[in-house]
GUKE-234821 format. One record per atom (N, C-alpha, C): x, y, z; residue in three letters. Coordinates in pm, whole numbers, padded with zeros to 5 digits, always signed. Example, Ala and Ser with C-alpha at 12.3 -4.5 7.8 and 13.67 -1.06 7.14 Angstrom:
BEGIN
+01319-00569+00780ALA;+01230-00450+00780ALA;+01320-00330+00780ALA;+01285-00225+00708SER;+01367-00106+00714SER;+01290+00003+00787SER;
//
This chain:
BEGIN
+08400+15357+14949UNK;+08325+15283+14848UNK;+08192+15351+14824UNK;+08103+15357+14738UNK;+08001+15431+14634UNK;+07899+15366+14719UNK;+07895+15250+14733UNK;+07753+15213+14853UNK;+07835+15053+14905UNK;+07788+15032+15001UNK;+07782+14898+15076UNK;+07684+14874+15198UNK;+07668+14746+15207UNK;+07634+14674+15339UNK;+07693+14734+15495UNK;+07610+14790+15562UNK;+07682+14840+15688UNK;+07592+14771+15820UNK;+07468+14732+15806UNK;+07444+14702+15921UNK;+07332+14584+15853UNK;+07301+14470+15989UNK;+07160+14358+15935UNK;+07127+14347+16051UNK;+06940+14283+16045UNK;+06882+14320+16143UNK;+06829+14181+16173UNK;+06825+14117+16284UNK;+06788+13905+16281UNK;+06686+13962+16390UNK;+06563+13889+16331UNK;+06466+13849+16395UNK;+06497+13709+16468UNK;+06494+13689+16627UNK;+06533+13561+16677UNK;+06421+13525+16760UNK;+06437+13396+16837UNK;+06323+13365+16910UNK;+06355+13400+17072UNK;+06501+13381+17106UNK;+06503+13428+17240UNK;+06632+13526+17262UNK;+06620+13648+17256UNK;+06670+13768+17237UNK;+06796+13767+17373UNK;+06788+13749+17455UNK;+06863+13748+17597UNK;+06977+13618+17552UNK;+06928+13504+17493UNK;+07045+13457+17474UNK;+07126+13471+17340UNK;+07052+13512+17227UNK;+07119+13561+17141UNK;+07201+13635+17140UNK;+07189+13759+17182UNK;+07219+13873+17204UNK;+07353+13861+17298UNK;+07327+13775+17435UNK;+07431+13716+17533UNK;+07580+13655+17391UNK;+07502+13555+17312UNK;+07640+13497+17243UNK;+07676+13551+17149UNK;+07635+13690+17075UNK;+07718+13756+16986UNK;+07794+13829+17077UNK;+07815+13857+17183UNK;+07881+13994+17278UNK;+07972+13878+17344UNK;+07961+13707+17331UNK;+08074+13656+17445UNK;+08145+13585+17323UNK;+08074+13543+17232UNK;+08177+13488+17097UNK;+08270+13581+16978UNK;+08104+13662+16939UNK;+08201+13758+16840UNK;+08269+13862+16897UNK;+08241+13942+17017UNK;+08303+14037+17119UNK;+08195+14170+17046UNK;+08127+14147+16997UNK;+08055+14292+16968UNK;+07990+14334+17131UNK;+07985+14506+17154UNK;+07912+14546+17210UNK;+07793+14613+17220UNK;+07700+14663+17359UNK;+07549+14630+17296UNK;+07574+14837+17284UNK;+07528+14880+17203UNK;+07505+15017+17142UNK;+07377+15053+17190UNK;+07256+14998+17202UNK;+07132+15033+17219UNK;+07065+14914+17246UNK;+06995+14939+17392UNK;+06909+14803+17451UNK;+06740+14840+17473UNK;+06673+14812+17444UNK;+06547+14817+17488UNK;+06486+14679+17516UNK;+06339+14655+17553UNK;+06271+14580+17568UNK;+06287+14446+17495UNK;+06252+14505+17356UNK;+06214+14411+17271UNK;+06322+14368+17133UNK;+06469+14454+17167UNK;+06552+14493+17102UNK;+06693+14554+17124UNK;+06794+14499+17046UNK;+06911+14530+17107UNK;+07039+14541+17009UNK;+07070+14643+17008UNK;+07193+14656+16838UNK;+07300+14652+16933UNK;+07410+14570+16860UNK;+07508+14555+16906UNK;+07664+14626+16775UNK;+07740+14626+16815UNK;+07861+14673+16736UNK;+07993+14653+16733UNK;+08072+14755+16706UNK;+08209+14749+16751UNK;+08265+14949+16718UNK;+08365+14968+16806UNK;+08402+15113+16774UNK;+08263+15193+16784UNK;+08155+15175+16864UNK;+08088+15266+16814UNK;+07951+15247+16735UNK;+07989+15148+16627UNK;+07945+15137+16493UNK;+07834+15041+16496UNK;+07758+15066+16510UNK;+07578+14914+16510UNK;+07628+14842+16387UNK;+07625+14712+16379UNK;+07661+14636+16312UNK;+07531+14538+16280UNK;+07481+14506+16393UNK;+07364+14375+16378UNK;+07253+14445+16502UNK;+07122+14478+16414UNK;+07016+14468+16566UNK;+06993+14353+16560UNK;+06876+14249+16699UNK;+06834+14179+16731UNK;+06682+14224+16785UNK;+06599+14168+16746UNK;+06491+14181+16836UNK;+06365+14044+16815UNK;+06296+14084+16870UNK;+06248+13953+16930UNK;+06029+13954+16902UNK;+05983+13861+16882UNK;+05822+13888+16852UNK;+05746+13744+16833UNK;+05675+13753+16941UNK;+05626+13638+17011UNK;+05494+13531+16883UNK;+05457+13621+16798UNK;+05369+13576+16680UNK;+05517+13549+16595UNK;+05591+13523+16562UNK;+05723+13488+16430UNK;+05674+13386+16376UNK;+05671+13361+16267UNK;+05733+13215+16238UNK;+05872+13122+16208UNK;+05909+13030+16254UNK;+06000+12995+16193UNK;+06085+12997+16045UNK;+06163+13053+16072UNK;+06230+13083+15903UNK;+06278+12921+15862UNK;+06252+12899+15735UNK;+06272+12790+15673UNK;+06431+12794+15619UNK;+06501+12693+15646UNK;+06644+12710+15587UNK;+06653+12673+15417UNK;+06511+12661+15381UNK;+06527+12630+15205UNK;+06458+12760+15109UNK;+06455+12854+15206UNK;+06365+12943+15166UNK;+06415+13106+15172UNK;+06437+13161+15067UNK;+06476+13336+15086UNK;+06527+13334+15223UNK;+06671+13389+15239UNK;+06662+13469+15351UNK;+06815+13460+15358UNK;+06901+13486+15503UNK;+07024+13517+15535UNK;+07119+13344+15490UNK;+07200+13395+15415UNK;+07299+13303+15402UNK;+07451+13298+15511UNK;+07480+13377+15520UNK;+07526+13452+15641UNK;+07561+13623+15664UNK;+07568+13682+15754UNK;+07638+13798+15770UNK;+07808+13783+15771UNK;+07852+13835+15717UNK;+07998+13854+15724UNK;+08037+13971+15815UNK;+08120+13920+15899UNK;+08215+14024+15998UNK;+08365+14036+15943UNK;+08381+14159+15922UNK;+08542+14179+15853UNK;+08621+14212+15955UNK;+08721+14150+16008UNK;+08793+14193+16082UNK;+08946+14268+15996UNK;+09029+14364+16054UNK;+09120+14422+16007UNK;+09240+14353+15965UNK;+09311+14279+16013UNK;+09385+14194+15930UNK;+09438+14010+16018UNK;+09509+13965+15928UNK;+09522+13826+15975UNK;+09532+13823+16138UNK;+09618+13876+16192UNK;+09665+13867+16317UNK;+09505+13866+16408UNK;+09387+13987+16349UNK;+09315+13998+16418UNK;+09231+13852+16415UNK;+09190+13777+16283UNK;+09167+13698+16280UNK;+09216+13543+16323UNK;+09309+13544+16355UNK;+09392+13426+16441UNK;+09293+13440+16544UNK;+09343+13601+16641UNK;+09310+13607+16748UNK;+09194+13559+16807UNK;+09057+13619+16712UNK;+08917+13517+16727UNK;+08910+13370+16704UNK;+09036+13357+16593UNK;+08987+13194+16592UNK;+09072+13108+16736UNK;+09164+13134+16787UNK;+09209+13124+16893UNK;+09134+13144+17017UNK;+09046+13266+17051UNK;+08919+13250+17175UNK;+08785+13162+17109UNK;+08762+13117+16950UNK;+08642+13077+16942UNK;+08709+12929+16955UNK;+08816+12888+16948UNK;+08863+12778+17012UNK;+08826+12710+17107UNK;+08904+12796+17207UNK;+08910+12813+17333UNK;+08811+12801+17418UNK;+08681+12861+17318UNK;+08548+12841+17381UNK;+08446+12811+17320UNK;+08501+12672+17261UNK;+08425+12536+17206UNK;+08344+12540+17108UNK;+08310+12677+17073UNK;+08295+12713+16963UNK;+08334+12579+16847UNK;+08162+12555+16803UNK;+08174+12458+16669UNK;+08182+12561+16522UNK;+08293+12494+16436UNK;+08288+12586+16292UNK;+08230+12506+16205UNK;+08160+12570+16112UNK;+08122+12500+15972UNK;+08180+12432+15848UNK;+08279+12527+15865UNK;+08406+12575+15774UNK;+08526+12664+15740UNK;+08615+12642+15667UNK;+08732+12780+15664UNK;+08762+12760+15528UNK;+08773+12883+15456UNK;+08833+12888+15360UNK;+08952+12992+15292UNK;+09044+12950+15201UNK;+09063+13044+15150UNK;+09029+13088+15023UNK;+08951+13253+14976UNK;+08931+13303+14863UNK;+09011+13353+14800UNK;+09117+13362+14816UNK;+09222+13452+14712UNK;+09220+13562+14733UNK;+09088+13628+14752UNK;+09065+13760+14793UNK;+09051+13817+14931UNK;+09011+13691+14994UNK;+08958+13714+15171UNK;+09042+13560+15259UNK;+09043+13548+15360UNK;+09029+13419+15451UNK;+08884+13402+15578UNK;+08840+13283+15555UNK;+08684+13326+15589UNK;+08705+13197+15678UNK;+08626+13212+15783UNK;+08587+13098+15899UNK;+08455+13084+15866UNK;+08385+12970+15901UNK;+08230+12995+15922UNK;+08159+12924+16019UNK;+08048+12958+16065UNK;+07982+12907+16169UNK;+07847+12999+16210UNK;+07762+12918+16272UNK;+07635+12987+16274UNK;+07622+13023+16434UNK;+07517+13093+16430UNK;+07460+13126+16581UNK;+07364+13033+16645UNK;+07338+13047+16768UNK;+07249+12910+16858UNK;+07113+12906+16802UNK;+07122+13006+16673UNK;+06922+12992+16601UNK;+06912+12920+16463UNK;+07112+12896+16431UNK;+07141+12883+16310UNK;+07117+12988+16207UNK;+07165+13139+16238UNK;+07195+13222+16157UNK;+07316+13225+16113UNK;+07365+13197+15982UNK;+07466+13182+15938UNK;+07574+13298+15925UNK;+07677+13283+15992UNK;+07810+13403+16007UNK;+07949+13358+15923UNK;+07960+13452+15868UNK;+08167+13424+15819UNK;+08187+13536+15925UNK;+08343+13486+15972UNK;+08427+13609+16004UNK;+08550+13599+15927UNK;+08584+13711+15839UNK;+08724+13697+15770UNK;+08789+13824+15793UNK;+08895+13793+15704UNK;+08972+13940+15672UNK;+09002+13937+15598UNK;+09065+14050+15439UNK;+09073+14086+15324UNK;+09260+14093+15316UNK;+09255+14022+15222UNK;+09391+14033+15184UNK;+09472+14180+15094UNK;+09544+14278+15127UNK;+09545+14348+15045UNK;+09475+14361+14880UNK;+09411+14455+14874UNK;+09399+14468+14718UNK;+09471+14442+14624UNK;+09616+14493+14649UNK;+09705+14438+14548UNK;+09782+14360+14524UNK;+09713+14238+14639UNK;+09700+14059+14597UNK;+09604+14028+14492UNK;+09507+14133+14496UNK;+09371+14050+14425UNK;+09421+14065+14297UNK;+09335+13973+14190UNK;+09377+13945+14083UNK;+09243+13985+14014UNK;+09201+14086+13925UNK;+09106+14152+13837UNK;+09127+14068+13689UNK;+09030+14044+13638UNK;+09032+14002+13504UNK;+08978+14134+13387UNK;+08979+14118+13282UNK;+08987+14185+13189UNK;+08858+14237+13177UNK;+08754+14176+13234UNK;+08582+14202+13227UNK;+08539+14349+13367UNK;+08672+14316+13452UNK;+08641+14413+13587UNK;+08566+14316+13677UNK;+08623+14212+13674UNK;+08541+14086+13784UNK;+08649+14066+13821UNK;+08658+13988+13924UNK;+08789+13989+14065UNK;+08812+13802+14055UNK;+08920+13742+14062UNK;+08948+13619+14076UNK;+08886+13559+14256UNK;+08802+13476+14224UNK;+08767+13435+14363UNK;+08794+13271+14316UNK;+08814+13220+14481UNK;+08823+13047+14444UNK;+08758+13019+14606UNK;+08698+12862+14640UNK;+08725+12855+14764UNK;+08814+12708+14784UNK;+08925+12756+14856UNK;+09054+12633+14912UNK;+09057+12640+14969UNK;+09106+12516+15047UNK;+09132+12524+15262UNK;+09205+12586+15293UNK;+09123+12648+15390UNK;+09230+12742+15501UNK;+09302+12631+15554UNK;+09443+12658+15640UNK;+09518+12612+15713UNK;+09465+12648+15852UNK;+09340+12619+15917UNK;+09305+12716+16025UNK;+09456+12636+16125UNK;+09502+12550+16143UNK;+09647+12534+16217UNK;+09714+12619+16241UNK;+09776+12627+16084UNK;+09858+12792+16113UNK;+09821+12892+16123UNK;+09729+12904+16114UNK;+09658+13046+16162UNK;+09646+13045+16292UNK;+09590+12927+16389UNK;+09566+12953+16522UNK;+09728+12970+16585UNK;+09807+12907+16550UNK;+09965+12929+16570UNK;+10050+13023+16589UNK;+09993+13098+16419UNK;+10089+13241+16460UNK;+10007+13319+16507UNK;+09831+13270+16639UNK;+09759+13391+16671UNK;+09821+13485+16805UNK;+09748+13584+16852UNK;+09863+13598+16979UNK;+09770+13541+17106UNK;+09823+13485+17158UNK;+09764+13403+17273UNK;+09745+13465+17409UNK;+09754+13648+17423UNK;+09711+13741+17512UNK;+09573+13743+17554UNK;+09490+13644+17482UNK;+09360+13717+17551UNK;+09250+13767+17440UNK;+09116+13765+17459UNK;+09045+13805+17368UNK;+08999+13919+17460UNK;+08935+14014+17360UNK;+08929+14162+17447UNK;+08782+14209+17348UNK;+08736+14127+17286UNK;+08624+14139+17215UNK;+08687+14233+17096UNK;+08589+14247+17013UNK;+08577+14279+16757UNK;+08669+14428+16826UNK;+08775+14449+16743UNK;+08828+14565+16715UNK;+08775+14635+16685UNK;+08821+14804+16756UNK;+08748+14903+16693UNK;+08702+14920+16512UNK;+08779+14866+16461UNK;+08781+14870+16326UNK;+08664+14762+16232UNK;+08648+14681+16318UNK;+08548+14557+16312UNK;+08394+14610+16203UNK;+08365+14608+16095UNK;+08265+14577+16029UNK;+08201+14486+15932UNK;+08075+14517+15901UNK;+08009+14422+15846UNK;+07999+14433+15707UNK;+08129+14341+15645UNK;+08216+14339+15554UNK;+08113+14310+15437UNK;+08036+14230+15456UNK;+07915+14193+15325UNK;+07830+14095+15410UNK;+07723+14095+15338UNK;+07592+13987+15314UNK;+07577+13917+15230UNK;+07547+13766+15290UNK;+07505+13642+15187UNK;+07390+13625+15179UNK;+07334+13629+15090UNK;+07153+13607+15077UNK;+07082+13467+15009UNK;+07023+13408+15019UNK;+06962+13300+14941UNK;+06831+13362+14899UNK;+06838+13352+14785UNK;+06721+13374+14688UNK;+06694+13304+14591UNK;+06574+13354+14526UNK;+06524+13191+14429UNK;+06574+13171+14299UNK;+06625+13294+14240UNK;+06691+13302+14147UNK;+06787+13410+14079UNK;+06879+13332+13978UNK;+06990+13476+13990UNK;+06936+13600+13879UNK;+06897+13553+13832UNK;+06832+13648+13672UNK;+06707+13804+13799UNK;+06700+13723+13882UNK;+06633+13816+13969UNK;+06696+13900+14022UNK;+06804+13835+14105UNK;+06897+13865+14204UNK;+06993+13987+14105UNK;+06994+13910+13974UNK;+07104+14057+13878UNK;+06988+14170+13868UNK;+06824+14167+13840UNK;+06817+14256+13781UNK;+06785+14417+13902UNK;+06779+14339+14013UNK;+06785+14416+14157UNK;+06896+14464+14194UNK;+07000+14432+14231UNK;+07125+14417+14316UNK;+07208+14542+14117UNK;+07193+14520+14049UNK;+07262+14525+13930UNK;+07164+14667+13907UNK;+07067+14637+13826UNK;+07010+14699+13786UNK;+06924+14843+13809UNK;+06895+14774+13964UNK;+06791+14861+14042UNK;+06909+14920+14145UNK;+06973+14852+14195UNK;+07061+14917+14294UNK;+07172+14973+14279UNK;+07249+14939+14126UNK;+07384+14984+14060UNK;+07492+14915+14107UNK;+07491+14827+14187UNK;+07599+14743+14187UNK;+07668+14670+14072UNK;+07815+14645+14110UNK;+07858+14570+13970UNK;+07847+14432+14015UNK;+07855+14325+13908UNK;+07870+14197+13911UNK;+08000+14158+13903UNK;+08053+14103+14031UNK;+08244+14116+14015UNK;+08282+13942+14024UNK;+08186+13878+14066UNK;+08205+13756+14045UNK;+08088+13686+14047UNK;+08114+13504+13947UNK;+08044+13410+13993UNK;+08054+13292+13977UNK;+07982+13235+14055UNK;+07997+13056+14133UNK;+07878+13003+14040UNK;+07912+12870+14034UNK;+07800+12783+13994UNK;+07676+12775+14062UNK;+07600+12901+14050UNK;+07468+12891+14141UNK;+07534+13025+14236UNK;+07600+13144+14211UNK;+07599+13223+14340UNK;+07628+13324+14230UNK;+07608+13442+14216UNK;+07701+13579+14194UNK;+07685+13679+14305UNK;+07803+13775+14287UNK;+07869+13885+14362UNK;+07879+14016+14340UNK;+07823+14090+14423UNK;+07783+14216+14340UNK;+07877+14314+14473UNK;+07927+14438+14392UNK;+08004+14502+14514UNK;+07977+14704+14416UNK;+08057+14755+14477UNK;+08087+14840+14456UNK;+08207+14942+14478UNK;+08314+15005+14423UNK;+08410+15029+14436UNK;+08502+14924+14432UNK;+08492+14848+14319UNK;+08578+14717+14351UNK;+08631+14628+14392UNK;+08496+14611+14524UNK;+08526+14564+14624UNK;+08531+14437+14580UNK;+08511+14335+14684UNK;+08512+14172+14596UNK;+08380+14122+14596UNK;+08274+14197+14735UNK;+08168+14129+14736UNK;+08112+14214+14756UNK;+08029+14312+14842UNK;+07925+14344+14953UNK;+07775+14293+14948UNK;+07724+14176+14847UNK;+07665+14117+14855UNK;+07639+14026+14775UNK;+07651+13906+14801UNK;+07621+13739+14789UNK;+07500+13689+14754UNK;+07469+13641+14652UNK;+07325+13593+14635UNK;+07375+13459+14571UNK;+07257+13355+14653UNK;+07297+13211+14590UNK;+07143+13133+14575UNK;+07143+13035+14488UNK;+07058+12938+14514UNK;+07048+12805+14561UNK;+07197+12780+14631UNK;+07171+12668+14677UNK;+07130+12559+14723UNK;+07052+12636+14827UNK;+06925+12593+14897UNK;+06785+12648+14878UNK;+06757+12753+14811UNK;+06639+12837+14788UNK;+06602+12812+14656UNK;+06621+12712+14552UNK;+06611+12772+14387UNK;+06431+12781+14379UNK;+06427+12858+14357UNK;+06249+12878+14272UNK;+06190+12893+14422UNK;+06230+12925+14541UNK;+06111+12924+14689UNK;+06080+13021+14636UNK;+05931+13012+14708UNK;+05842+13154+14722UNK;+05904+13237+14785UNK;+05859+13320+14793UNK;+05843+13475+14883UNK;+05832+13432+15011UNK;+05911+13530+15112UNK;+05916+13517+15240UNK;+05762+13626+15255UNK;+05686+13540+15352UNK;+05541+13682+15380UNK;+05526+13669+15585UNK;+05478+13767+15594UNK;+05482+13788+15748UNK;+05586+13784+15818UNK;+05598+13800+15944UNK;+05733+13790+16065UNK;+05737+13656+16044UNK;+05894+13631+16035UNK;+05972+13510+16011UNK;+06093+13546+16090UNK;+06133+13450+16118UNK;+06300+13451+16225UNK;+06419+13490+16115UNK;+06464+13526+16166UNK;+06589+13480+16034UNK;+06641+13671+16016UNK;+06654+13693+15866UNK;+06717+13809+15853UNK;+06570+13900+15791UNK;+06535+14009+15890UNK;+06451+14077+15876UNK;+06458+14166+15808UNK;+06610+14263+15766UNK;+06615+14351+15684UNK;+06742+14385+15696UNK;+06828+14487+15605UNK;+06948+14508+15587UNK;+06975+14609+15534UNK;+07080+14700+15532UNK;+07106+14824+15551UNK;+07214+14866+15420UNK;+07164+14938+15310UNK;+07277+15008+15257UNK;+07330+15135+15195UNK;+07438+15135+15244UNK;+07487+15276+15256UNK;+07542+15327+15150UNK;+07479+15469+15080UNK;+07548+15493+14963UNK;+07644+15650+14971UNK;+07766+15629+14988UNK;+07840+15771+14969UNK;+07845+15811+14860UNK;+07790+15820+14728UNK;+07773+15883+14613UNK;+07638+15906+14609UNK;+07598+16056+14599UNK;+07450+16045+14572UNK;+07380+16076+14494UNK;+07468+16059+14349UNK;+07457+16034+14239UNK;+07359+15865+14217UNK;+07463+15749+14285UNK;+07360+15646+14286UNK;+07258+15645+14392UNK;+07275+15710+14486UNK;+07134+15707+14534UNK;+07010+15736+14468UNK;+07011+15868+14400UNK;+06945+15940+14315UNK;+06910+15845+14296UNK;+07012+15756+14173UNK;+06997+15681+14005UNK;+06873+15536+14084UNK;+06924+15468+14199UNK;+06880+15362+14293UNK;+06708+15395+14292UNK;+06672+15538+14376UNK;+06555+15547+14394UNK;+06460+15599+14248UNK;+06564+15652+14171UNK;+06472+15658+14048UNK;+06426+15519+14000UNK;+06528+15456+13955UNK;+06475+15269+13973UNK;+06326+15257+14044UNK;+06335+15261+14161UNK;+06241+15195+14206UNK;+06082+15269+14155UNK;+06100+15417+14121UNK;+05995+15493+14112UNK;+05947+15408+13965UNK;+06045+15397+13903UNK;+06019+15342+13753UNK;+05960+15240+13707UNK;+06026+15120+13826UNK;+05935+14979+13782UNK;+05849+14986+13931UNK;+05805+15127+13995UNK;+05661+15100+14091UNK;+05664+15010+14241UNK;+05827+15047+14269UNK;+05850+14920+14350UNK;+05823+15037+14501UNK;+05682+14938+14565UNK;+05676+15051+14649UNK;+05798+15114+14759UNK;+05774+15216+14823UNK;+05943+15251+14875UNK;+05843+15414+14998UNK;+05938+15361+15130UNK;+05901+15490+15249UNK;+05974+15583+15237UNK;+05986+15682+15234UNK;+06097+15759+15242UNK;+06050+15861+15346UNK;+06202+15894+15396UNK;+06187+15960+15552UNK;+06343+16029+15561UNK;+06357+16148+15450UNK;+06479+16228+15498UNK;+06546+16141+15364UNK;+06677+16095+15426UNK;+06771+16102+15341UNK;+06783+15945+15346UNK;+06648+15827+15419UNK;+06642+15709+15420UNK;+06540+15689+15332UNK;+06561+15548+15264UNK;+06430+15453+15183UNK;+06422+15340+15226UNK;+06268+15319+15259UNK;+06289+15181+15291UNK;+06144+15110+15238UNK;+06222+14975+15166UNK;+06178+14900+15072UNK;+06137+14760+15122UNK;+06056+14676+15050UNK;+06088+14502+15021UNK;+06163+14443+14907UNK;+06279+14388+14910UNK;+06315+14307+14841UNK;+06223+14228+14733UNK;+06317+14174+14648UNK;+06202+14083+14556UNK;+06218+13940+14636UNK;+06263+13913+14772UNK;+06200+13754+14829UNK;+06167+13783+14975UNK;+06140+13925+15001UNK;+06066+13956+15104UNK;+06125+13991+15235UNK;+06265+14038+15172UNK;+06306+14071+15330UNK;+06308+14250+15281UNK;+06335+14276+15409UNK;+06345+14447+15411UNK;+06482+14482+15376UNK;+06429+14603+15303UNK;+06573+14689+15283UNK;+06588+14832+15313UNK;+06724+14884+15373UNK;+06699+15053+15384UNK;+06839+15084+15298UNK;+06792+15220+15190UNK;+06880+15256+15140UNK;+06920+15393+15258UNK;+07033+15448+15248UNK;+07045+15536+15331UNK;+07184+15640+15205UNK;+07125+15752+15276UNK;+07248+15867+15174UNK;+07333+15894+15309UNK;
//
């Protein structure tokens, strides 16, 4: 794919147990530990840092910030399998759905950072409309049959294959959210909800979520806040990288650059790194 979501970074308040329940629920492992900080993954692959800062403030749940991280697991079977150990280990869910395009569980972490874990239904289930936008719906999962036909061997922690399939964001508005994500970043607009659109690339269905559900018109996130500190995206064409950072030079949006990384603020104040 031309760019996506590959890694997000949660500012939390107590790092040892956070960190403890993504590695015993989701099965990620820790890639890099320090003091004050700790990326965890799967195969290899950093998926989510964590770190920790004793001045934070509390992140407001009506205000800019993580709607959830999405974990993609490789296919149904793998996903039984987690919902079968997050069973098992009392694990409370939020929700399950099915999209037509994906099957999604949901549930948050002990800080209330919001997580899906799904998996993608072949592509050539999905259903494209005539505009180049993708059919999405949300209907109940059967999580029953799913935990049913899971295999009941054992959880062994996220498959090598395990990534971080997309990001949900709450922001204050969508006319914003298009002219960034769309405009400034080259993503397409492949779907939208009453109050959410979906921006991806390579036809994907999502790699990032922007809604107002809970955020419409909040201010700006300012200073260390808990919640989602910044987020990572990766562009294998560097054609849009180019096109991305010319954007920003154009409408003045300040930007670090360091090699073949940029790193920015969002328009509701969280961080961003473009990467070639």
């Amino acid at each position: 794919m031309p760019a996506f979501v590959d890694h997000a970074h949660l500012l939390v308040r107590d790092l040892p147990m956070v960190s403890s329940w993504y590695q015993r629920i989701l099965g990620l492992s820790p890639i890099e530990t320090g003091q004050s900080g700790t990326t965890l993954g799967a195969g290899g692959r950093p998926l989510l840092t964590l770190t920790t800062a004793g001045d934070a403030r509390i992140g407001s749940q009506r205000g800019p910030g993580l709607f959830h991280n999405a974990f993609l697991l490789p296919d149904r079977t793998e996903l039984g399998r987690w919902l079968a150990h997050a069973a098992h280990a009392g694990v409370p869910l939020q929700g399950a759905s099915d999209h037509l395009v994906s099957e999604a569980i949901y549930l948050a972490d002990p800080e209330g950072n919001g997580i899906e874990v799904y998996r993608d239904r072949p592509r050539s289930d999905w259903r494209f409309e005539p505009d180049g936008t993708v059919a999405m719906a949300t209907l109940p999962l059967d999580l029953q049959a799913l935990y049913d036909e899971a295999p009941k061997t054992g959880y062994a922690g996220a498959p090598d294959a395990t990534t971080l399939g997309h990001i949900h964001l709450q922001v204050s508005a969508l006319p914003e959210a298009d002219a960034f994500f769309r405009q400034v970043l080259g993503l397409d607009l492949m779907a939208t909800y009453p109050g959410a659109h979906f921006y991806a690339s390579g036809q994907y269905h999502h790699h990032v979520g922007a809604n107002i559900w809970n955020s419409r018109g909040a201010t700006r996130r300012e200073g260390l806040t808990t919640g989602l500190a910044d987020y990572t995206i990766q562009f294998n064409d560097p054609a849009r990288f180019a096109a991305a950072l010319a954007a920003l030079d154009r409408l003045e949006i300040p930007v670090i650059r360091s090699g073949d990384r940029a790193r920015l603020t969002d328009p509701w104040g969280i961080g961003v790194t473009l990467v070639a």
